[in-house]
C-alpha positions as CSV (number, residue, x, y, z in Angstrom):
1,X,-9.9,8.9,30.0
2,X,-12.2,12.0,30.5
3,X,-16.0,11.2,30.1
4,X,-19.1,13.4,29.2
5,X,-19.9,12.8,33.2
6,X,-16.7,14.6,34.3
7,X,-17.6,18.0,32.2
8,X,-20.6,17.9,33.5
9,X,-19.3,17.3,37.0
10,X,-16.9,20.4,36.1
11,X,-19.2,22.5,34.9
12,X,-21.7,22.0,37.3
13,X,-24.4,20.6,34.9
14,X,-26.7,18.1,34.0
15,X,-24.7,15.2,31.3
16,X,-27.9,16.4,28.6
17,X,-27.1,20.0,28.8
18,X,-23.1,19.0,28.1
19,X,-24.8,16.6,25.2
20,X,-27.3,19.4,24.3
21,X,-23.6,21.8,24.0
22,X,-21.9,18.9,22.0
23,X,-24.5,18.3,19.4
24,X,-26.1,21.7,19.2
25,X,-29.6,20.7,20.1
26,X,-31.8,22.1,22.3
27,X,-31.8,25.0,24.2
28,X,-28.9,25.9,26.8
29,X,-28.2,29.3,28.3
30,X,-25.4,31.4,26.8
31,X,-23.5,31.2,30.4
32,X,-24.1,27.5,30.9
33,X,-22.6,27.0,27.4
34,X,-19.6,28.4,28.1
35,X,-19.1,26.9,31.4
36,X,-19.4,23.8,29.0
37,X,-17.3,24.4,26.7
38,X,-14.7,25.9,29.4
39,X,-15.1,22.8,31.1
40,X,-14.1,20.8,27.6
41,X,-11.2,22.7,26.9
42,X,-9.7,22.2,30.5
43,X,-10.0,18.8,30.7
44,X,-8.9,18.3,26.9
45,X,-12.3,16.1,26.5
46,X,-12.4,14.6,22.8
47,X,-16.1,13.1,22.3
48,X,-16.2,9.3,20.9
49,X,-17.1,10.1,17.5
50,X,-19.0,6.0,16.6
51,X,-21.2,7.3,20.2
52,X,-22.3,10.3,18.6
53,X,-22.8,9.2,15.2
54,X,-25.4,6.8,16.8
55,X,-26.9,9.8,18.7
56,X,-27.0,11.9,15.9
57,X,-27.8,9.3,13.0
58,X,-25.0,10.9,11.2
59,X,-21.8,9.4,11.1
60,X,-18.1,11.3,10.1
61,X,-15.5,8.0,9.8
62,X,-14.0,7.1,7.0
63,X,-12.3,3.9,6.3
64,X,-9.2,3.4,5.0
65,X,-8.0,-0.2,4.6
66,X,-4.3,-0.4,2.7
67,X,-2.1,-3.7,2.2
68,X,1.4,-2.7,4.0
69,X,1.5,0.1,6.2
70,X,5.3,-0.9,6.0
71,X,5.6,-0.2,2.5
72,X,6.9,3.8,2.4
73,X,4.5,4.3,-0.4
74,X,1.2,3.7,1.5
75,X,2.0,6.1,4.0
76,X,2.4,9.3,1.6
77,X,-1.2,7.9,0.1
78,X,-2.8,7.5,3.8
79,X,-1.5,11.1,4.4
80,X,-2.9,12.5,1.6
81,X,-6.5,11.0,2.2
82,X,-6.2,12.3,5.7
83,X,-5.5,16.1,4.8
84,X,-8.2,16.2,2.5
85,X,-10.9,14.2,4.6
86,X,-9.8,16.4,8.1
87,X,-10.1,19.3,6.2
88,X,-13.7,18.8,5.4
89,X,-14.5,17.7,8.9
90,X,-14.3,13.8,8.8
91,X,-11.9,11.5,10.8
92,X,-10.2,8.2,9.3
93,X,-10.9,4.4,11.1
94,X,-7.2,3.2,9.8
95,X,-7.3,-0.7,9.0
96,X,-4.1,-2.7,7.7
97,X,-4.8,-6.0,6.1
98,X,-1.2,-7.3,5.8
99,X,-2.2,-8.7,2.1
100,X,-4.1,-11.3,4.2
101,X,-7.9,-11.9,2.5
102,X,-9.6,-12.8,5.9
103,X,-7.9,-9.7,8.0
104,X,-9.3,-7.9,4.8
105,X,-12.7,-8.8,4.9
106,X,-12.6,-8.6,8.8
107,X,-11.9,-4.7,8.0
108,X,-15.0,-4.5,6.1
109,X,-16.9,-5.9,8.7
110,X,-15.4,-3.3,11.2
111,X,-15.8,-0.2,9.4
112,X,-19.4,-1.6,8.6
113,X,-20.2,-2.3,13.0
114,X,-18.5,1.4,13.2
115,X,-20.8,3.1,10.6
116,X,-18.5,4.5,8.9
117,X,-20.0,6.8,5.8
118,X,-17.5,5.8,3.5
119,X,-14.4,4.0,2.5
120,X,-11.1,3.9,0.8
121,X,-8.7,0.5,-0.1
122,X,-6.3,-0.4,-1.8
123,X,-7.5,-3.8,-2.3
124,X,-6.1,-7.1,-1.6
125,X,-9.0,-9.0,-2.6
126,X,-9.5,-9.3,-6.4
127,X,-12.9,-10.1,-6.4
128,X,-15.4,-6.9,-6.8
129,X,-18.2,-8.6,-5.4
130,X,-16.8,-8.5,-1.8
131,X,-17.7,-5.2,-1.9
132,X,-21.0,-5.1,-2.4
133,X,-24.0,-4.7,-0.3
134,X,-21.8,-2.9,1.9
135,X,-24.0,-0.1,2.3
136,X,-21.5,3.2,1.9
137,X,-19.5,4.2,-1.3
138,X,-16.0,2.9,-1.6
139,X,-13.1,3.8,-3.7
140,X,-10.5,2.1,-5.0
141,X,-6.7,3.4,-4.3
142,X,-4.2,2.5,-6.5
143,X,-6.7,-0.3,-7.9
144,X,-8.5,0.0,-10.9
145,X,-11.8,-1.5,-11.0
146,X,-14.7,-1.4,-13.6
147,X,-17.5,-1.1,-11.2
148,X,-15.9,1.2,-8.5
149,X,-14.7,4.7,-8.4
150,X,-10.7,4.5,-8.7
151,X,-7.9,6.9,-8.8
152,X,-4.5,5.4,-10.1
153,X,-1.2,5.9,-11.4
154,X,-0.7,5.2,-15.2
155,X,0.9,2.1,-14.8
156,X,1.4,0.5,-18.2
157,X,3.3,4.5,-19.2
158,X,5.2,3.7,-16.4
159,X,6.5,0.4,-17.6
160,X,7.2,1.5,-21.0
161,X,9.3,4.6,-19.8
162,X,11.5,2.4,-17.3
163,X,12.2,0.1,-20.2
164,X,12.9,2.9,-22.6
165,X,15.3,5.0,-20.1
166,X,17.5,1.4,-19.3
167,X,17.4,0.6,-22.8
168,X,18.3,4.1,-24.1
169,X,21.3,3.9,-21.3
170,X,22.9,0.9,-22.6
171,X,21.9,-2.5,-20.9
172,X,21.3,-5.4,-23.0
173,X,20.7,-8.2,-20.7
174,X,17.8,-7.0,-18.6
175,X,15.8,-8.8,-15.9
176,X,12.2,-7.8,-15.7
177,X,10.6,-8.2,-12.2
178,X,7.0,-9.6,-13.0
179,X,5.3,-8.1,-9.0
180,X,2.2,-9.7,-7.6
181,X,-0.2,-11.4,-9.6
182,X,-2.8,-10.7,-7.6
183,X,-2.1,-6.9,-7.9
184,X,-3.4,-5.2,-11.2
185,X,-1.0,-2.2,-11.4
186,X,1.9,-3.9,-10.9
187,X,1.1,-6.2,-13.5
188,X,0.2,-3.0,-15.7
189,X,3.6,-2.1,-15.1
190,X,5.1,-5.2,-16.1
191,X,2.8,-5.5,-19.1
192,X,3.7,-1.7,-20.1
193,X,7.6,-2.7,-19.6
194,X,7.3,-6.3,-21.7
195,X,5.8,-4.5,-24.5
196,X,8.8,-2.4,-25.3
197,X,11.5,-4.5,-24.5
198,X,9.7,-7.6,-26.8
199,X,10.3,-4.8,-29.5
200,X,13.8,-3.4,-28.3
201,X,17.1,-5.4,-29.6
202,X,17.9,-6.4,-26.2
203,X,17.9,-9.8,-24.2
204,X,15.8,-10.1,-21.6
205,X,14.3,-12.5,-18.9
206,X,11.2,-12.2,-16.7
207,X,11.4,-13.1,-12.8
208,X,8.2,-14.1,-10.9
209,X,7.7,-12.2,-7.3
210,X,4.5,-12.6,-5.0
211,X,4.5,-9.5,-3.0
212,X,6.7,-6.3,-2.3
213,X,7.4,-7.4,1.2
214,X,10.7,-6.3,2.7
215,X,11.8,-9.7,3.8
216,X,10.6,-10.8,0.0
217,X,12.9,-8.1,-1.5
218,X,16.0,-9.7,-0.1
219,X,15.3,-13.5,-1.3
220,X,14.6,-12.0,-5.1
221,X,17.8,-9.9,-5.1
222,X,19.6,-13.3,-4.4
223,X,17.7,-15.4,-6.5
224,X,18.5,-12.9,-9.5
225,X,22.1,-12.8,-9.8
226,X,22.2,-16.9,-8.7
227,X,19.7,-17.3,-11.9
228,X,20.8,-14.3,-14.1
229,X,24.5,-13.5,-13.2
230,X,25.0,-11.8,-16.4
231,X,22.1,-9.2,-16.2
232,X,23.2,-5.7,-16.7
233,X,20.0,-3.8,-16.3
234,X,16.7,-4.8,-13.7
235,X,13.6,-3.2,-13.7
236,X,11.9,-3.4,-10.2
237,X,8.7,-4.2,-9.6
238,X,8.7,-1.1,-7.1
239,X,11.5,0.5,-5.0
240,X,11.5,-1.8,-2.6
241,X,12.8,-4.8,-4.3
242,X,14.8,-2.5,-6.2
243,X,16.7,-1.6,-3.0
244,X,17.3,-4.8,-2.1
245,X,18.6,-6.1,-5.7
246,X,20.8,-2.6,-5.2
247,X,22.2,-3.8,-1.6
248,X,22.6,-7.4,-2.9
249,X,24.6,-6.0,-6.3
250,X,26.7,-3.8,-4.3
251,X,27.6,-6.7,-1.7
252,X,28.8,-8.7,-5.0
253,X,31.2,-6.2,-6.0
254,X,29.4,-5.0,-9.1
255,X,29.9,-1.1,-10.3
256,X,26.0,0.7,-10.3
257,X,25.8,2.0,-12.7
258,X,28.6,1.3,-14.8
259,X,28.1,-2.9,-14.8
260,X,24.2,-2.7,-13.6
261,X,21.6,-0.6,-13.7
262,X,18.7,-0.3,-11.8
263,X,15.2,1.4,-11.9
264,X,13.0,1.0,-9.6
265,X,9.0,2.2,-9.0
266,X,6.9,4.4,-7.0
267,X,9.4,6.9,-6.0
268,X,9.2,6.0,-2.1
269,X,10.9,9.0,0.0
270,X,14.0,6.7,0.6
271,X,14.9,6.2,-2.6
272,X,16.4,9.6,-3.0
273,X,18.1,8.7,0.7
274,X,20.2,5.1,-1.1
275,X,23.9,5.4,-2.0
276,X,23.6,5.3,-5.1
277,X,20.0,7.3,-5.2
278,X,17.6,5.0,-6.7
279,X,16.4,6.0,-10.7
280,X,12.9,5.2,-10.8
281,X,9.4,5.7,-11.6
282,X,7.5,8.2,-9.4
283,X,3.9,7.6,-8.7
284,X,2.3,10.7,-7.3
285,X,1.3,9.0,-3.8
286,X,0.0,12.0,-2.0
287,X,-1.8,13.8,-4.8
288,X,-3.5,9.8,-5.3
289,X,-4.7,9.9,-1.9
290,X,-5.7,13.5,-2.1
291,X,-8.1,12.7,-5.3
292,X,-9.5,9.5,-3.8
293,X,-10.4,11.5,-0.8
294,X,-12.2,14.0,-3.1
295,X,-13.4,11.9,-5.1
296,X,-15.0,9.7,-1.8
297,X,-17.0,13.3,-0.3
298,X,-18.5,13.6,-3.3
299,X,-20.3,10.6,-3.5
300,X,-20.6,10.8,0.4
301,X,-22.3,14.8,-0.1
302,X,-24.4,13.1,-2.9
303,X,-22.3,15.6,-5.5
304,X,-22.8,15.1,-9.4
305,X,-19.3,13.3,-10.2
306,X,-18.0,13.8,-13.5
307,X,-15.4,11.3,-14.0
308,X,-15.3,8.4,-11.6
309,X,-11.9,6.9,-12.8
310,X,-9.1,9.2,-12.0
311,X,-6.0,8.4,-13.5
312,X,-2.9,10.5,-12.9
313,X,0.7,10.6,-14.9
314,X,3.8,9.4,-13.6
315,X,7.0,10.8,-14.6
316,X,11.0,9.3,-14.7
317,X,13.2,10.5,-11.9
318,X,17.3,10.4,-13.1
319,X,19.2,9.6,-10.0
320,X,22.5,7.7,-10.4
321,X,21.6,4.1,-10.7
322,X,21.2,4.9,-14.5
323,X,23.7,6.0,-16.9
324,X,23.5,9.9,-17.9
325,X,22.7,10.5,-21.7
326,X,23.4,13.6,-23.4
């Protein structure tokens, strides 16, 4: 790795007069700052950014803690965030907490030793008072929260519309994928897509998941048709489980869509990629991670914010695990 002390070996100058180039104080000689900055672009030398935010007393990290790096959907958020916040000159610190509390909270203490000046999760923790004290703003991604700045997908509008589109295509005998408890969209979205079908003449049953792992996925999607062999119509908790109840379904021999049909959430990029393409809800994952990344720099700049709950629409997309209607 290429220190401060090999530019200035390179450029034939003191280690303050490179650190003098770096942070633009003090004086240096035109001449002597270019053989600095000569020197920095020759030997590809990237300064370590926690070293000079304790130099300079000003910090450019943000944190970014989500649950599943694994999970398609997180990705499209995290590279949303990161467009926005390298645009504006700040770097991410990138934390994963695996749904795990402890991992969680030993993020927060991380990005706290790393002085970051600000940070972004999408929370496994339930409890709001974890957060406090921490010293830096936080938003919550794909969370809602009364206390915190949030930007989210409308949820419970998502659950009603995947219950109305598999209704309006014909199932009667729907299963109804409940997601994590411990996860307030998802259970927005199940709310959203109980209320309709309790007022819908249709039969349907409710099945209890813990998590949108992929290992998960595949023990639900067996579990469902042992439980509920003759369902005709599932709404996933997100596209994940939703593949896997499609794998599972084809591997029985059933017709999608003509015998079952599926509708899955989030809109993850391989959803379009499944044979049949996945129907489903799409959440607008990098436009979410582009707003809480806004929204973030403001409170980071001290800006006036006008509205520190952001919530943005989500929208049906037809692909061939539903039934066409005229």
């Amino acid at each position: 790795m290429v220190t401060i002390r090999d530019v200035a070996k390179h450029a034939g100058v003191s280690v303050a007069t490179v650190s003098r180039v770096l942070n633009s104080t003090g004086y240096v000689r035109e001449d002597t700052r270019e053989k600095v900055m000569q020197a920095i672009t020759l030997l590809n030398y990237s300064p370590n950014e926690v070293a000079r935010s304790l130099y300079k007393r000003e910090s450019r990290l943000v944190g970014l803690l989500l649950p599943d790096i694994t999970n398609p959907f997180f990705p499209q958020l995290a590279r949303g965030i990161e467009d926005e916040v390298h645009s504006q000159g700040f770097r991410l610190l990138f934390g994963n907490s695996d749904e795990d509390l402890k991992k969680e909270a030993a993020y927060l203490h991380t990005f706290t030793q790393n002085h970051v000046v600000g940070m972004i999760t999408a929370r496994t923790i339930s409890d709001d008072e974890t957060y406090k004290g921490l010293g830096f703003p936080v938003v919550f991604l794909d969370r809602t929260s009364p206390q915190y700045p949030s930007v989210y997908a409308d949820g419970r509008e998502g659950g009603r519309i995947a219950a109305q589109e598999i209704i309006k295509r014909g199932s009667k005998q729907i299963t109804l994928l409940k997601g994590p408890p411990n996860v307030k969209p998802a259970q927005e979205r199940f709310q959203g897509a109980l209320e309709t079908l309790s007022g819908a003449n249709v039969d349907f049953q409710v099945m209890n998941t813990t998590s949108f792992s992929f290992h998960e996925a595949k023990k639900w999607a067996k579990e469902l048709f042992e439980k509920h062999a003759n369902t005709d119509g599932v709404i996933a908790s997100n596209d994940i489980v939703a593949a896997a109840i499609l794998r599972e379904a084809l591997q029985l021999g059933k017709s999608i869509p003509d015998e079952l049909q599926i509708v899955g959430f989030d809109d993850i990029p391989q959803s379009e990629l499944l044979f049949p393409a996945l129907s489903t809800i799409r959440q607008p994952a990098y436009e979410m991670g582009k707003e809480a990344a806004k929204l973030l720099l403001k409170y980071i700049k001290k800006e006036i914010v006008q509205n520190k709950h952001i919530e943005l629409p989500v929208t049906f997309i037809e692909r061939n695990t539903t039934r066409k209607v005229d």
